[in-house]
mmCIF file of the N, C-alpha and C atoms, coordinates in Angstrom:
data_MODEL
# 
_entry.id   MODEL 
# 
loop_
_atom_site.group_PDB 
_atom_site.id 
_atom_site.type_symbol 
_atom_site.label_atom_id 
_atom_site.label_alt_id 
_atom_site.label_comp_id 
_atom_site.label_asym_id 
_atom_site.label_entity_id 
_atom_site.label_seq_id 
_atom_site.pdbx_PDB_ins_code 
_atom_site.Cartn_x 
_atom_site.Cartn_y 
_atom_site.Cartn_z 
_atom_site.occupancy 
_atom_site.B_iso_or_equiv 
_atom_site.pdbx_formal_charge 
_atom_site.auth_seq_id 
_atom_site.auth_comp_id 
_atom_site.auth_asym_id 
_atom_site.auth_atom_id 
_atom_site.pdbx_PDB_model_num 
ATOM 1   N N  . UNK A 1 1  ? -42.306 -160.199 2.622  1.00 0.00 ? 1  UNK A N  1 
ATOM 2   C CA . UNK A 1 1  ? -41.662 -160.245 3.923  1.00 0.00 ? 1  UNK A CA 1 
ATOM 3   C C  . UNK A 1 1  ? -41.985 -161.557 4.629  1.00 0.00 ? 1  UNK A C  1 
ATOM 4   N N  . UNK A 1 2  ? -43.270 -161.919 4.607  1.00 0.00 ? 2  UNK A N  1 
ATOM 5   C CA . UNK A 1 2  ? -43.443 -163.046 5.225  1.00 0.00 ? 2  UNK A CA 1 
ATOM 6   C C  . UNK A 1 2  ? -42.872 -164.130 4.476  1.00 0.00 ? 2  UNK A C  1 
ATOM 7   N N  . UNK A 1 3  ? -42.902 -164.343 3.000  1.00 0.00 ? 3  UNK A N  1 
ATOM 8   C CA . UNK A 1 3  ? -42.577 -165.720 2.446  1.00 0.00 ? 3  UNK A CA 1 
ATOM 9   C C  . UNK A 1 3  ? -40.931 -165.821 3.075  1.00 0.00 ? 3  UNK A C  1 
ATOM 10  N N  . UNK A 1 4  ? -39.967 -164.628 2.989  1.00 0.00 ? 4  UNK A N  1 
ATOM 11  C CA . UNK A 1 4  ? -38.702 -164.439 3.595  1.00 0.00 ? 4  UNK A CA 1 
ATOM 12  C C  . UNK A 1 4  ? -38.729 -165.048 5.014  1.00 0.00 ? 4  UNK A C  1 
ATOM 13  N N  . UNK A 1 5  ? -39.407 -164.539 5.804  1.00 0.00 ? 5  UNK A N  1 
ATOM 14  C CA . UNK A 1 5  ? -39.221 -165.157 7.169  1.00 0.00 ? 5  UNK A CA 1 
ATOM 15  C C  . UNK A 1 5  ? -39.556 -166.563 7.063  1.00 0.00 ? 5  UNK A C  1 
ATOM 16  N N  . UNK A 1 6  ? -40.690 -167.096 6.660  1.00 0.00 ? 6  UNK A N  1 
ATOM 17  C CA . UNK A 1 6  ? -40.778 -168.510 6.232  1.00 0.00 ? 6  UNK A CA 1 
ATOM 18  C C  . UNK A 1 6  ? -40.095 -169.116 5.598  1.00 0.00 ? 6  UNK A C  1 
ATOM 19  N N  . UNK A 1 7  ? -38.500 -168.776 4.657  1.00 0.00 ? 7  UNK A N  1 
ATOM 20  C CA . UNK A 1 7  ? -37.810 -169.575 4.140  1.00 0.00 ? 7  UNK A CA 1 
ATOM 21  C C  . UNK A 1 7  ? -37.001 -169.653 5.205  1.00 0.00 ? 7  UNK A C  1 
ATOM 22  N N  . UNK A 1 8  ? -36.477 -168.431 6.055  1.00 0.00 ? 8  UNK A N  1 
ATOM 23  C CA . UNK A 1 8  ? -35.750 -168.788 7.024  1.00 0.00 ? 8  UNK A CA 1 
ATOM 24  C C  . UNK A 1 8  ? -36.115 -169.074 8.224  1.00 0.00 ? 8  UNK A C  1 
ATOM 25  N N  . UNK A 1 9  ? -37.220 -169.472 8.880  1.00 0.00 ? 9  UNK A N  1 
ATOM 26  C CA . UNK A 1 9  ? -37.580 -170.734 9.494  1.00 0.00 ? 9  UNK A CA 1 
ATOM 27  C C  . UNK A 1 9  ? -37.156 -171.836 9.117  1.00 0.00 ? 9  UNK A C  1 
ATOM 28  N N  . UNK A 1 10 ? -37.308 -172.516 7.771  1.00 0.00 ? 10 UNK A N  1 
ATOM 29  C CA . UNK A 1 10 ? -37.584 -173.921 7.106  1.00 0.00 ? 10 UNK A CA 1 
ATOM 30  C C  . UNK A 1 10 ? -36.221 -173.775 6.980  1.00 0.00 ? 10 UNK A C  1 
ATOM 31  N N  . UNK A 1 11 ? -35.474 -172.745 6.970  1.00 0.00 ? 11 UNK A N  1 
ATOM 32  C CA . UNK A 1 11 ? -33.844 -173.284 6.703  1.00 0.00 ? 11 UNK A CA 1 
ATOM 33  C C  . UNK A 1 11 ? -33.191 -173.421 8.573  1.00 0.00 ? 11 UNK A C  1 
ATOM 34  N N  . UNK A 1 12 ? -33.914 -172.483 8.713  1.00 0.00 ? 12 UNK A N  1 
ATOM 35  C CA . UNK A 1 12 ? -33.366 -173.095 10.846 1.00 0.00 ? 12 UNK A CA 1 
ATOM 36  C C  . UNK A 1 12 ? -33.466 -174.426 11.229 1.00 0.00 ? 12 UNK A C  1 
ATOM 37  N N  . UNK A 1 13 ? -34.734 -174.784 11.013 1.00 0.00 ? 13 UNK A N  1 
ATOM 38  C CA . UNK A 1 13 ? -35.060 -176.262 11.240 1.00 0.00 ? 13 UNK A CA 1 
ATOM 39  C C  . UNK A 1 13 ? -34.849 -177.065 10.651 1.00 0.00 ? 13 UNK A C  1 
ATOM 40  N N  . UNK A 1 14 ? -34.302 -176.687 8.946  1.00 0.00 ? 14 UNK A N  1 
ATOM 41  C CA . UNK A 1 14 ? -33.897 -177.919 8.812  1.00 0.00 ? 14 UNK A CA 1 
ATOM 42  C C  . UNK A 1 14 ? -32.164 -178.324 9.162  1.00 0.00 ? 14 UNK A C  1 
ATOM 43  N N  . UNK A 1 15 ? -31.327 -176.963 9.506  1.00 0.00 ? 15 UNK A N  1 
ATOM 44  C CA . UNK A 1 15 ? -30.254 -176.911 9.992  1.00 0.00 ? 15 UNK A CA 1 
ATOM 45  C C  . UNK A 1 15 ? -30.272 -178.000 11.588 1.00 0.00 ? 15 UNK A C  1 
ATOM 46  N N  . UNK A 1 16 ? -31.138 -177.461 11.844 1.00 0.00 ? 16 UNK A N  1 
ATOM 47  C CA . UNK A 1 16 ? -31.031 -178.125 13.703 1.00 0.00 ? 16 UNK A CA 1 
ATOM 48  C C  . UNK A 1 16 ? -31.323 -179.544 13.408 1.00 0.00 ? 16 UNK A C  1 
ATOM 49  N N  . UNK A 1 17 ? -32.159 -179.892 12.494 1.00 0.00 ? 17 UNK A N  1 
ATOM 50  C CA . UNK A 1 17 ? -32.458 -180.929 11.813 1.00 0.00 ? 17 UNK A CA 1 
ATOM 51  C C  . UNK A 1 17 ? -31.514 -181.577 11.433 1.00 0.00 ? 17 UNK A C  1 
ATOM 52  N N  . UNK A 1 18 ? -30.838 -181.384 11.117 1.00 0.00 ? 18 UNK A N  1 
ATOM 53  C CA . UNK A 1 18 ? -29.344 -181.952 10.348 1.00 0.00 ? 18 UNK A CA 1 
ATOM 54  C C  . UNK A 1 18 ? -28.048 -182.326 11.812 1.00 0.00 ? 18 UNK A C  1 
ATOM 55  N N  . UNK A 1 19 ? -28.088 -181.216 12.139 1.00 0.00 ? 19 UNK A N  1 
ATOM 56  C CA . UNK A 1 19 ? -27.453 -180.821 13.549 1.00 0.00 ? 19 UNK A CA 1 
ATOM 57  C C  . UNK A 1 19 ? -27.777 -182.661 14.230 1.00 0.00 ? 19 UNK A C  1 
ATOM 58  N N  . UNK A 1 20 ? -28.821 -182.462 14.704 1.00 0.00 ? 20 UNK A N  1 
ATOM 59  C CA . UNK A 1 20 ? -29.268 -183.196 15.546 1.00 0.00 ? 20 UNK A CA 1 
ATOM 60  C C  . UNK A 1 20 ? -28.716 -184.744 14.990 1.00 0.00 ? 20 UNK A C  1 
ATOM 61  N N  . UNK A 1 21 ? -29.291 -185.127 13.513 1.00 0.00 ? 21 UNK A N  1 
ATOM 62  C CA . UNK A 1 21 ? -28.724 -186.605 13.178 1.00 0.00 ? 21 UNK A CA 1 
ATOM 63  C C  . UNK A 1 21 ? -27.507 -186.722 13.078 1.00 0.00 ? 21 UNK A C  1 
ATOM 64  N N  . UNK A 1 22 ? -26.439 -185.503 12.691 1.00 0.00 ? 22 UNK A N  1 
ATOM 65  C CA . UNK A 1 22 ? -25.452 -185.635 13.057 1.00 0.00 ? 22 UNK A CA 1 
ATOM 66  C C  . UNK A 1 22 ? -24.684 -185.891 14.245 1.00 0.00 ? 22 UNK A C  1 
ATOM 67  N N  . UNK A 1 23 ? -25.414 -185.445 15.728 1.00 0.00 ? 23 UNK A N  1 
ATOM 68  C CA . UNK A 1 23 ? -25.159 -185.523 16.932 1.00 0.00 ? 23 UNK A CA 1 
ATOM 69  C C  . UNK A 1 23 ? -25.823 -187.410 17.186 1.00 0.00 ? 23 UNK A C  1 
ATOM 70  N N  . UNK A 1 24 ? -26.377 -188.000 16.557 1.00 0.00 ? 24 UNK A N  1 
ATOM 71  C CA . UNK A 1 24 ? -26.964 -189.556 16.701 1.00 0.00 ? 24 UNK A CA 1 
ATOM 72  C C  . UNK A 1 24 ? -25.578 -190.310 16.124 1.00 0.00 ? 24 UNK A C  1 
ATOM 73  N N  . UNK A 1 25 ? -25.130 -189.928 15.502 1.00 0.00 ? 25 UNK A N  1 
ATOM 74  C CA . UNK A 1 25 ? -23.637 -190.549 14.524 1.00 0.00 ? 25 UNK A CA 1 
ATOM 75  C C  . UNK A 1 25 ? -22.670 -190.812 15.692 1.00 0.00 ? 25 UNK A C  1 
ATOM 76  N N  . UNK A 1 26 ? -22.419 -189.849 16.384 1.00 0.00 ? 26 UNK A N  1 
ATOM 77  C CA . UNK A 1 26 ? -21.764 -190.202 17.503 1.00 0.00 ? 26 UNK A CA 1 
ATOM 78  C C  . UNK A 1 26 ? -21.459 -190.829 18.018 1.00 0.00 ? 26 UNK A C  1 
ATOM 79  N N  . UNK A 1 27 ? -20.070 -191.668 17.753 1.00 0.00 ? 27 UNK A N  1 
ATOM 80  C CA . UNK A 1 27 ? -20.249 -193.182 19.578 1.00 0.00 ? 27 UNK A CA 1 
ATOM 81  C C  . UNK A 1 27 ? -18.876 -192.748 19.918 1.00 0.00 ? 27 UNK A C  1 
ATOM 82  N N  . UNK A 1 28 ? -19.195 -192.670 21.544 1.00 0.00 ? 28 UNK A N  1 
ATOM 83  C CA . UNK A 1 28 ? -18.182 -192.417 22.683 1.00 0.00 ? 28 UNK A CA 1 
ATOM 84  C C  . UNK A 1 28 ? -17.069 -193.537 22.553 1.00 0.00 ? 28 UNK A C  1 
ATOM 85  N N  . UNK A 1 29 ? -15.952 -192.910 22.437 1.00 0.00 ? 29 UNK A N  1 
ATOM 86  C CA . UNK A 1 29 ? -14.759 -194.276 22.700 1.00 0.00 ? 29 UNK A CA 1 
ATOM 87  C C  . UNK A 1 29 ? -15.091 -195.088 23.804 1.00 0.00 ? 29 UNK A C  1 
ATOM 88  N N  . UNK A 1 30 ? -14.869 -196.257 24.269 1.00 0.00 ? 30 UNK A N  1 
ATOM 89  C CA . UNK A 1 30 ? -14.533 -197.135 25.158 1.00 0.00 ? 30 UNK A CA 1 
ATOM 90  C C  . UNK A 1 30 ? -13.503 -196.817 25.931 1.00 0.00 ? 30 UNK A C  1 
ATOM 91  N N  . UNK A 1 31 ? -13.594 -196.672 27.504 1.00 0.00 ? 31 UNK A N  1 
ATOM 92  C CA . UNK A 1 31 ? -12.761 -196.725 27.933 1.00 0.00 ? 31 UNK A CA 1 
ATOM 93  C C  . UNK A 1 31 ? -10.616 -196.908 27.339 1.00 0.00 ? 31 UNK A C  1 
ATOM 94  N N  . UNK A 1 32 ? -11.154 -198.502 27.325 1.00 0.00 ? 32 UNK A N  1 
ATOM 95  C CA . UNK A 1 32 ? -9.363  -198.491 26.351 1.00 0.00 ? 32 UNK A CA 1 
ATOM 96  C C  . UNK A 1 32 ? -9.072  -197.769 25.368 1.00 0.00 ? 32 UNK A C  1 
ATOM 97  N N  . UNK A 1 33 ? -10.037 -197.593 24.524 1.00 0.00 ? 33 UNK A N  1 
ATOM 98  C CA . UNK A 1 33 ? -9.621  -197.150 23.324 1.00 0.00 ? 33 UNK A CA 1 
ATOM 99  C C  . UNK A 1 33 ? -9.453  -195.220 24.218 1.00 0.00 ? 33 UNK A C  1 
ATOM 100 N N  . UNK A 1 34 ? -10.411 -194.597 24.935 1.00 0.00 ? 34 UNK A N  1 
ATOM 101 C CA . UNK A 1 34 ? -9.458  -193.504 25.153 1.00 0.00 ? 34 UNK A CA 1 
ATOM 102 C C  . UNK A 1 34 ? -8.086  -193.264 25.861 1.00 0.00 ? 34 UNK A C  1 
ATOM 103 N N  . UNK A 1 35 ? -8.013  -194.247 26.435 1.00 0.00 ? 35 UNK A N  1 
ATOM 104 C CA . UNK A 1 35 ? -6.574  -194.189 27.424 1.00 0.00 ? 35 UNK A CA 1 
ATOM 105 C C  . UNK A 1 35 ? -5.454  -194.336 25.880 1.00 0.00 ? 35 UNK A C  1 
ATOM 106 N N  . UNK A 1 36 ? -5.957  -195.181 25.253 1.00 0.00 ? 36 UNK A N  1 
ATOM 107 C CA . UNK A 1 36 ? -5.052  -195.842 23.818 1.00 0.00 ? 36 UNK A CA 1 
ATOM 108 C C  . UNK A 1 36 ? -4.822  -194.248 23.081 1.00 0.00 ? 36 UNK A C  1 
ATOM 109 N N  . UNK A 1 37 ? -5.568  -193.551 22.716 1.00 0.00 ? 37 UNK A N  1 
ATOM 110 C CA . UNK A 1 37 ? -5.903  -192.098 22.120 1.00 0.00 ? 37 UNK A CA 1 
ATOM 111 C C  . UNK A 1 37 ? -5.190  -191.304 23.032 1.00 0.00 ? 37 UNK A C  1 
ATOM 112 N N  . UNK A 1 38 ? -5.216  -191.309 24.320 1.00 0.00 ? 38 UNK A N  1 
ATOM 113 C CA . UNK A 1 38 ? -4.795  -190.291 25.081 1.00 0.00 ? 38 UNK A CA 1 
ATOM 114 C C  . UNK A 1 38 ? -2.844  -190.373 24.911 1.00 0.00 ? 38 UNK A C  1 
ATOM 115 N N  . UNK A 1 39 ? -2.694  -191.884 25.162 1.00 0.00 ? 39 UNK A N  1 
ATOM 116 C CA . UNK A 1 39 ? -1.353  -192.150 25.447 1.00 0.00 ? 39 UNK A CA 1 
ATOM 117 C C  . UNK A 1 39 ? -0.139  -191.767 23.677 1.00 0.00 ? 39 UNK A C  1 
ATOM 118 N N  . UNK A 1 40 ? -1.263  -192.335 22.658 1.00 0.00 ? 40 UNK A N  1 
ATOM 119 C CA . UNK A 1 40 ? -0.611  -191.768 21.681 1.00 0.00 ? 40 UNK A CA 1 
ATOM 120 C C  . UNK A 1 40 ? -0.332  -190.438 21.464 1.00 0.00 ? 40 UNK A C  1 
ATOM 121 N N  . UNK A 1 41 ? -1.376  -189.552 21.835 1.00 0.00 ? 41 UNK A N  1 
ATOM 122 C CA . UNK A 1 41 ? -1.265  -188.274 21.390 1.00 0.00 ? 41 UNK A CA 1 
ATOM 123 C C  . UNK A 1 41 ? -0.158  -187.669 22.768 1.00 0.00 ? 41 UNK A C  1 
ATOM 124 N N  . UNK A 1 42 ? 0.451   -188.059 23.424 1.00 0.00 ? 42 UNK A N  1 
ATOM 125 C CA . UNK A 1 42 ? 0.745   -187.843 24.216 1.00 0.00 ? 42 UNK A CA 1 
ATOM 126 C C  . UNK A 1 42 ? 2.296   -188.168 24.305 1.00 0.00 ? 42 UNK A C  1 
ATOM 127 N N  . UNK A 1 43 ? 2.254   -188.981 23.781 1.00 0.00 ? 43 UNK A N  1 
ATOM 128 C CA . UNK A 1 43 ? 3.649   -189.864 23.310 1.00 0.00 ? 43 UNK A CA 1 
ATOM 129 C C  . UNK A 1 43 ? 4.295   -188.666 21.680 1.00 0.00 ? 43 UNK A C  1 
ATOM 130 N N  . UNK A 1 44 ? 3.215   -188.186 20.661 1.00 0.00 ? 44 UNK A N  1 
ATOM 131 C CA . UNK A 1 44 ? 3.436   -187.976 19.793 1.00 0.00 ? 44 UNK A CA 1 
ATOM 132 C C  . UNK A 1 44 ? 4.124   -186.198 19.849 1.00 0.00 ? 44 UNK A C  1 
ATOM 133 N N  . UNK A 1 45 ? 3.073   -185.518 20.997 1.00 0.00 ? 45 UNK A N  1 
ATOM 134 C CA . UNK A 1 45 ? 3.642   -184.456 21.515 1.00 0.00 ? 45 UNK A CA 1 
ATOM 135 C C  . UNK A 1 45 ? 4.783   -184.244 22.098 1.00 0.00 ? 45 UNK A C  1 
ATOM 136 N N  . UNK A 1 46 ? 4.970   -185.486 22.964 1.00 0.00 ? 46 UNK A N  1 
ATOM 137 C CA . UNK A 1 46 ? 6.365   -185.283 23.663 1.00 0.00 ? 46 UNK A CA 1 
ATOM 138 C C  . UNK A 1 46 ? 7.562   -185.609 22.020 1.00 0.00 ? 46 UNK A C  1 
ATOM 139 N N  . UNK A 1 47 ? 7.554   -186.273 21.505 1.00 0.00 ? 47 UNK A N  1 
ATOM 140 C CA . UNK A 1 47 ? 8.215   -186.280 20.383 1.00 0.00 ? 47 UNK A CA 1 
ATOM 141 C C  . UNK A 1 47 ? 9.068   -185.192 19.429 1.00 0.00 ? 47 UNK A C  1 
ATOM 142 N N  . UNK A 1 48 ? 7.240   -184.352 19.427 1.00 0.00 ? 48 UNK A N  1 
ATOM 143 C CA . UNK A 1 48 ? 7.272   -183.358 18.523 1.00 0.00 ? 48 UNK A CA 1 
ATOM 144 C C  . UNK A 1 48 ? 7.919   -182.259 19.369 1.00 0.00 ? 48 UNK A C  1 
ATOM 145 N N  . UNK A 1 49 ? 7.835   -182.161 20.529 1.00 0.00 ? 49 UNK A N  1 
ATOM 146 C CA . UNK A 1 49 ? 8.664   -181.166 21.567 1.00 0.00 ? 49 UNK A CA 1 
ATOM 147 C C  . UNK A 1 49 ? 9.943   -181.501 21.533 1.00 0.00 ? 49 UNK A C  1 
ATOM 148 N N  . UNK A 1 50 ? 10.573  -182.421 21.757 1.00 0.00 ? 50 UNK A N  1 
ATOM 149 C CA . UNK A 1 50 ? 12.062  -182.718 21.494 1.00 0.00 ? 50 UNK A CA 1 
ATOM 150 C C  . UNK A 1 50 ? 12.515  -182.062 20.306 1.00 0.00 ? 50 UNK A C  1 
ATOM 151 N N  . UNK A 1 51 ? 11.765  -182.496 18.884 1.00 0.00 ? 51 UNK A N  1 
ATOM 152 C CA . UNK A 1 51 ? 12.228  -182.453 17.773 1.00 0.00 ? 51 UNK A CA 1 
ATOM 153 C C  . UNK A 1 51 ? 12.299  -180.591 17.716 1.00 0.00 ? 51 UNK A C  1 
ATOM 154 N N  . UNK A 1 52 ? 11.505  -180.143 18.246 1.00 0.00 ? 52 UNK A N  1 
ATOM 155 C CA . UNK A 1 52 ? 11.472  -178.512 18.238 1.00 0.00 ? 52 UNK A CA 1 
ATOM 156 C C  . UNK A 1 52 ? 12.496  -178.301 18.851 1.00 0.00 ? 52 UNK A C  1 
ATOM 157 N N  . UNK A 1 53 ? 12.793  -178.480 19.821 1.00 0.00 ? 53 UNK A N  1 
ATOM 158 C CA . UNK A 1 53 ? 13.856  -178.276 20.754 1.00 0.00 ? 53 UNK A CA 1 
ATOM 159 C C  . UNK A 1 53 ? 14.963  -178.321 20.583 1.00 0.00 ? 53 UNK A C  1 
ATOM 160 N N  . UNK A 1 54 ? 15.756  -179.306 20.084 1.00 0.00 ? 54 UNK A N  1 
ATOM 161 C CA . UNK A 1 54 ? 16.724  -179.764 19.599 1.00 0.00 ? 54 UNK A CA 1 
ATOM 162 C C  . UNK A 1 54 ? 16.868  -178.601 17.903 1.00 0.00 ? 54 UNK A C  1 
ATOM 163 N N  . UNK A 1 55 ? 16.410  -178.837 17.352 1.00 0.00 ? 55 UNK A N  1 
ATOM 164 C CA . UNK A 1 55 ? 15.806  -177.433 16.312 1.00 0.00 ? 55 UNK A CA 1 
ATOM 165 C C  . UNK A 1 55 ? 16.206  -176.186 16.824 1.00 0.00 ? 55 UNK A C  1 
ATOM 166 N N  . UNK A 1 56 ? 15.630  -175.755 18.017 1.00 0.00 ? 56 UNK A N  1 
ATOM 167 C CA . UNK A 1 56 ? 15.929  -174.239 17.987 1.00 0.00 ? 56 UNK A CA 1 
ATOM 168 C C  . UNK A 1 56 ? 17.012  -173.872 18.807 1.00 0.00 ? 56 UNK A C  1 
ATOM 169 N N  . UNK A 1 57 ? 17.499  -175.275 19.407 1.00 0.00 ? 57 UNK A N  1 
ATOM 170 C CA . UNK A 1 57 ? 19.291  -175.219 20.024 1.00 0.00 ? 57 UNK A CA 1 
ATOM 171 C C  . UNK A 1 57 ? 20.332  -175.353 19.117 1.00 0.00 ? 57 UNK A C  1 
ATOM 172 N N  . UNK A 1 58 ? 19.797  -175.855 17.611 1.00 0.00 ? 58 UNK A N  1 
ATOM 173 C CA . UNK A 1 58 ? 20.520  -175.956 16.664 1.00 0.00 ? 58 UNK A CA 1 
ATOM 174 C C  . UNK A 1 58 ? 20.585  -174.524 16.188 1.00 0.00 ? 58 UNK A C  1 
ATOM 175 N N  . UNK A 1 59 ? 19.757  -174.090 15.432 1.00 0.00 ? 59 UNK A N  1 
ATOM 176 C CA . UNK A 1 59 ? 19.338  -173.007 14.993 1.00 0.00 ? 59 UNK A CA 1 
ATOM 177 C C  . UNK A 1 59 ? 20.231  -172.079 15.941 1.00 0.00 ? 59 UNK A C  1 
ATOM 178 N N  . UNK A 1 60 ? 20.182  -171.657 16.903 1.00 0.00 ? 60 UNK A N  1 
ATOM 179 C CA . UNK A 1 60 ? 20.642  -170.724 18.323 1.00 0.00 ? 60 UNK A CA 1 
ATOM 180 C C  . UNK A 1 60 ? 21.959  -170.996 18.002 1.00 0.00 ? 60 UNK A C  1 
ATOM 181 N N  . UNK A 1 61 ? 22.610  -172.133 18.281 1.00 0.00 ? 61 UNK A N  1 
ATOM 182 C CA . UNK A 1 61 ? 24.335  -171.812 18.287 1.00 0.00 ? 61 UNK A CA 1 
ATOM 183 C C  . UNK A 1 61 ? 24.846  -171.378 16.932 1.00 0.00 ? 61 UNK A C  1 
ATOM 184 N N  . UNK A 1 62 ? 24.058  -172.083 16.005 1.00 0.00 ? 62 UNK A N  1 
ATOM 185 C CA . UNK A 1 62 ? 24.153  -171.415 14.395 1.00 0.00 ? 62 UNK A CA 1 
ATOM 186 C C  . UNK A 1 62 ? 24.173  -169.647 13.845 1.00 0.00 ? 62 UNK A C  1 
ATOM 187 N N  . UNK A 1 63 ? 23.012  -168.968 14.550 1.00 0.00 ? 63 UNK A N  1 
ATOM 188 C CA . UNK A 1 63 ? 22.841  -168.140 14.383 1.00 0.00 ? 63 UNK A CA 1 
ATOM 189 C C  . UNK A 1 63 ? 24.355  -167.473 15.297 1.00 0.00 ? 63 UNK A C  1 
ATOM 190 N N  . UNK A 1 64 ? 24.396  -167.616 16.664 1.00 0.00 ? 64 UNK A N  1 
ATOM 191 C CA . UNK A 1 64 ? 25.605  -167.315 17.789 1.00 0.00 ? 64 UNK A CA 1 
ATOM 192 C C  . UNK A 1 64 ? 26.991  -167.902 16.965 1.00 0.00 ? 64 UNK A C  1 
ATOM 193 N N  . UNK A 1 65 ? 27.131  -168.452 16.392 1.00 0.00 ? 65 UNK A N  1 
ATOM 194 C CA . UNK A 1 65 ? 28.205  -168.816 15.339 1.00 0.00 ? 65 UNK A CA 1 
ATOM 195 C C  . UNK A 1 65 ? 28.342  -167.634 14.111 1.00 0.00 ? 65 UNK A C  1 
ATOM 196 N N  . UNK A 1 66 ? 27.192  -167.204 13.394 1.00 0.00 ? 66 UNK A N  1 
ATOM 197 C CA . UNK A 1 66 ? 27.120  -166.298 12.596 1.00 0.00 ? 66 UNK A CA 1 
ATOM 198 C C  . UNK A 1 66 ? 27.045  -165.079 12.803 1.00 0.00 ? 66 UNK A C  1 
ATOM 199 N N  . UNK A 1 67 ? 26.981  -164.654 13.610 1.00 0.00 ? 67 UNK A N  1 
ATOM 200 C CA . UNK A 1 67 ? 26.762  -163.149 13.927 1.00 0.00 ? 67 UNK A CA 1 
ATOM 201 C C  . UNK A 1 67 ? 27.730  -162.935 15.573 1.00 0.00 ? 67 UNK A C  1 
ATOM 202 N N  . UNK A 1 68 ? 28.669  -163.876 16.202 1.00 0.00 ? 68 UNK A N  1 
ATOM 203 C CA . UNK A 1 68 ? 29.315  -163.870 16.820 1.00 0.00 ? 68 UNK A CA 1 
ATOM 204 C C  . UNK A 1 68 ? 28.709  -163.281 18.193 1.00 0.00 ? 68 UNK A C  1 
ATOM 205 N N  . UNK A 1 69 ? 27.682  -163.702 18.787 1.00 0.00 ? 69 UNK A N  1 
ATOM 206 C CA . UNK A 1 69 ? 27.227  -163.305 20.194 1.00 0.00 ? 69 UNK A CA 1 
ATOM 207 C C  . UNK A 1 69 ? 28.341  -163.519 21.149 1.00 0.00 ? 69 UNK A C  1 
ATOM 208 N N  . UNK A 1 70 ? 27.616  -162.531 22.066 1.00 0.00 ? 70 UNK A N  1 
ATOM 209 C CA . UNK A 1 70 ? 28.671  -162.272 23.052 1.00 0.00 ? 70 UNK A CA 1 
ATOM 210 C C  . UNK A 1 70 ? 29.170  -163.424 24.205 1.00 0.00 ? 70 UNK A C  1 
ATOM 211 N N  . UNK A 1 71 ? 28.110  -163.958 24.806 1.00 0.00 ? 71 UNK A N  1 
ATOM 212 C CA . UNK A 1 71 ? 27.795  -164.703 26.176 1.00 0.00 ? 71 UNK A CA 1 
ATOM 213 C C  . UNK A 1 71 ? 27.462  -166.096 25.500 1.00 0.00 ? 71 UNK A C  1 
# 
């Protein structure tokens, strides 16, 4: 029982252990570079929203073409 609890200690710590140098790897964008990140992903969404859109107005009169809706 004890050697058990002592492997899982040595596996906690060395997890948080790991944890931690992984959290040192880290570097914060620069200012520009997040506005640069923000504006792409932002630009790329609005994109991808059109392209849906246009898609499911296609799709919609298609389907209202095929099955003859009313309105």
């Amino acid at each position: 029982m004890t050697e058990t609890k002592d492997r899982l200690w040595t596996r906690l710590s060395r997890f948080f252990r790991q944890v931690v140098a992984e959290l040192r790897k880290v570097v914060c964008p620069t200012r520009q570079q997040l506005l640069t990140y923000t504006t792409v992903v932002l630009v790329f969404v609005s994109i991808m929203i059109a392209i849906v859109t246009v898609l499911d107005l296609g799709f919609g009169r298609v389907v209202r073409l095929v099955f003859g809706g009313g309105s």
